[in-house]
N, C-alpha and C positions, 0 to 999 in steps of 0.2 A: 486428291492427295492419296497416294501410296499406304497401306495401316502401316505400323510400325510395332514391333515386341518391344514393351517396358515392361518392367519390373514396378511391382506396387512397392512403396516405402514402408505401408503399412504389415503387410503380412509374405511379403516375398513373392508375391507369385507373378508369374508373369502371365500378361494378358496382350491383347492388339487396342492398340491407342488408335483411335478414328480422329482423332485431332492432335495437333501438334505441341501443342501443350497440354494434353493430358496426363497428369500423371499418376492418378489412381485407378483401381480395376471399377470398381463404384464409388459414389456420390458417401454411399454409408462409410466406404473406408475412409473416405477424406476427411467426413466430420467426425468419426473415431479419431483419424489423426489428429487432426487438430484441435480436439475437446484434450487428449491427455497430452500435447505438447503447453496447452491452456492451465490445466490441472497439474502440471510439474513446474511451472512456472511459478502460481500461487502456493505451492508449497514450498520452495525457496526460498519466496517473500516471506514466508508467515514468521519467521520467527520474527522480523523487525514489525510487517502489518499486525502485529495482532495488540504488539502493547501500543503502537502510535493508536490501534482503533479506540481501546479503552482507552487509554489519555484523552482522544478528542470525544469521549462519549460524558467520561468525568466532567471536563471542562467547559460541555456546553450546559449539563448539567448546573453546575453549579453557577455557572455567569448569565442563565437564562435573564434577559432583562436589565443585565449590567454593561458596561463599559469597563472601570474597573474595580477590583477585588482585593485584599489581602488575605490568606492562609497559612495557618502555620504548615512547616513541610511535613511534620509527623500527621493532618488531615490531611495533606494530600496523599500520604504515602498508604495511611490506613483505607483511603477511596480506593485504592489499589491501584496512582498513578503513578507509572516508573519515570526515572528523571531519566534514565537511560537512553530514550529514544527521542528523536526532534526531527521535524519534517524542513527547517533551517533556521539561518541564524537572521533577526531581522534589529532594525535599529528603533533605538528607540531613547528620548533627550539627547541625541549624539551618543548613546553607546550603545554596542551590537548584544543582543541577547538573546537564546536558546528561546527556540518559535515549533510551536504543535499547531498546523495549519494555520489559522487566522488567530493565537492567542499567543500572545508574548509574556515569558518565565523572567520575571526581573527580582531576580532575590534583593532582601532587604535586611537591614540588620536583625541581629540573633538569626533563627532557623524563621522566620517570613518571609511567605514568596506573594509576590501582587503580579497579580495576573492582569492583563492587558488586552480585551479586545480589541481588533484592525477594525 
């Protein structure tokens, strides 16, 4: 094979590619590259990952050895669990409700929420 002039993505420079799919100058560019395409990704996420993590940390927390639970919303909210974020909705007696990985948010009269292990 012919070398060929590319251009590194990561720092502009151009080098001779010995393979035809090569596209960095080194091995260290590529995993610079692809550590901070890695690291701008999880910071995009973060503002949703961060309260789904705490919610699922509260929740196993607190259901350690349960099935299910009732709480009032003002302990969950002082745990420091936001209602904000949910990983989806799943069902539950025939009706659909707000799901933080394997635990299901079934409000119940006044401000009590019973939480639902899968």
């Amino acid at each position: 094979m012919k070398p060929i002039e590319k251009t590194d993505p990561l720092t502009g420079e151009v080098f001779t590619a010995f393979r035809a799919n090569q596209v960095f100058a080194s091995d260290e560019n590529r995993i610079r590259f692809n550590n901070l395409k890695a690291k701008e990704l999880r910071e995009s996420k973060s503002e949703i990952d961060k309260p789904l993590l705490i919610n699922f940390r509260i929740l196993n927390e607190l259901m350690a050895g349960k099935k299910e639970e009732v709480f009032h919303k003002q302990f969950l909210l002082g745990k420091g669990y936001s209602f904000l974020v949910l990983t989806h909705y799943e069902e539950f007696n025939g009706k659909r409700f707000m799901a933080v990985y394997n635990f299901i948010i079934v409000p119940q009269e006044g401000d009590n929420i019973k939480i639902v292990r899968k």
